[in-house]
C-alpha positions in Angstrom: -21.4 14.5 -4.8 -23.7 17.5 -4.6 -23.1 20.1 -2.6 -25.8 19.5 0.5 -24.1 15.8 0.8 -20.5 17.2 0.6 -18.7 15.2 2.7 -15.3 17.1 4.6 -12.3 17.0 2.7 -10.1 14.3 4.1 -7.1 15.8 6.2 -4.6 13.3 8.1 -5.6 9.6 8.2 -5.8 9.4 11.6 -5.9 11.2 14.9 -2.7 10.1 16.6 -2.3 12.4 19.3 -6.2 11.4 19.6 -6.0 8.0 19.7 -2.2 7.8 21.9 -4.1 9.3 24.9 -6.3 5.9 25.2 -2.9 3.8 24.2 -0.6 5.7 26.4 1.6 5.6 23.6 1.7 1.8 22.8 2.5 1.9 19.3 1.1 -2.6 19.5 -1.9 -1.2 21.3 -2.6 1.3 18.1 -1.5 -0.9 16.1 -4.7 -3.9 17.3 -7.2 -1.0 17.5 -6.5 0.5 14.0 -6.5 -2.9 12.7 -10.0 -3.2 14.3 -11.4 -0.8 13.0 -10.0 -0.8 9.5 -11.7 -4.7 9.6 -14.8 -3.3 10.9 -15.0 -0.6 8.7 -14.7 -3.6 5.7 -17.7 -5.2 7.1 -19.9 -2.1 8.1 -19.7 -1.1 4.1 -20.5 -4.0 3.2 -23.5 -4.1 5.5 -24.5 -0.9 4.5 -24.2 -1.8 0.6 -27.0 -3.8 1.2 -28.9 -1.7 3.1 -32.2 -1.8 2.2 -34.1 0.9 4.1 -33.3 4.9 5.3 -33.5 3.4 8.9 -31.1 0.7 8.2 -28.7 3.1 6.5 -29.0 5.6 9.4 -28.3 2.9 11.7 -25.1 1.4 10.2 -23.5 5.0 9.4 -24.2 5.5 12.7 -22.5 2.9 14.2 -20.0 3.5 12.0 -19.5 7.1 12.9 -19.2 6.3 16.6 -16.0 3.9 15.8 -14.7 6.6 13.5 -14.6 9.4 16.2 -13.4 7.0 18.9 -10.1 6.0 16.8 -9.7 9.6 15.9 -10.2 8.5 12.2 -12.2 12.1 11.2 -12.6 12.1 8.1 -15.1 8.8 7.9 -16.7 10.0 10.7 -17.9 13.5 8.8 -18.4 11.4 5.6 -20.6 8.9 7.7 -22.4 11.9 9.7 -23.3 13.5 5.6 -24.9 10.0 5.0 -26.9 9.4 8.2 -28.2 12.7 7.5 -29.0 12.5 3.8 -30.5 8.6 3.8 -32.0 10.0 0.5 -28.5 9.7 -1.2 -28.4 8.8 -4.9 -26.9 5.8 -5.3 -23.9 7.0 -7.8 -22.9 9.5 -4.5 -23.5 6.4 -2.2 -20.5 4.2 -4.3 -18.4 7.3 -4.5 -18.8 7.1 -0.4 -17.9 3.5 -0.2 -14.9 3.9 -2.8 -13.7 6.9 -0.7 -14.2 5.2 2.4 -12.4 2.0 2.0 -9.5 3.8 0.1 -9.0 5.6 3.6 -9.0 2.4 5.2 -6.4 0.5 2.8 -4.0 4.1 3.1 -4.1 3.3 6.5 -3.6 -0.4 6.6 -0.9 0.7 4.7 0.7 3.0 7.1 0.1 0.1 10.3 1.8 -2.2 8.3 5.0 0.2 8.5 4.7 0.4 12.3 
């Protein structure tokens, strides 16, 4: 990626300090809502592979971003917040988003599988 659509390097998968205080430490509760989001996530790319205008793309990394932050899931939330800013994106940096994004999300369907 170039450098003015860097997106933040990627540190823990999620939040969970974050995320416990809505769960009250309800490891099931995390659990659904990762879940959730990891199948949201799925649909939002594939939504926003097919995105056909700047507002469109704004829109879905958006929405996108929101979910992110509320899960405590940081990393795809600064990556989304690069690409609502730069709807201009090349479209080689846009699959290297996607690919980074949904490798995230199968690390942590991975881990919520261990739970």
């Amino acid at each position: 990626m170039n450098s003015k659509a860097r997106p933040a390097t990627a540190g823990p998968l999620y939040d969970a300090v974050h995320l416990a205080g809505f769960t009250e430490g309800d490891r099931a509760l995390e659990k659904a809502i990762l879940s959730e989001f990891c199948a949201n996530t799925r649909v939002s790319v594939v939504e926003l592979q097919s995105s056909q205008s700047d507002r469109s793309w704004g829109e879905a990394f958006h929405r996108l971003k929101g979910a992110a932050k509320a899960v405590g899931v940081w990393s795809v939330a600064n990556w989304c917040e690069t690409a609502e800013n730069h709807p201009d994106m090349p479209d080689g940096e846009k699959i290297q988003l996607f690919e980074r994004i949904l490798s995230l999300i199968e690390k942590i369907e991975h881990h919520i599988e261990r739970f």
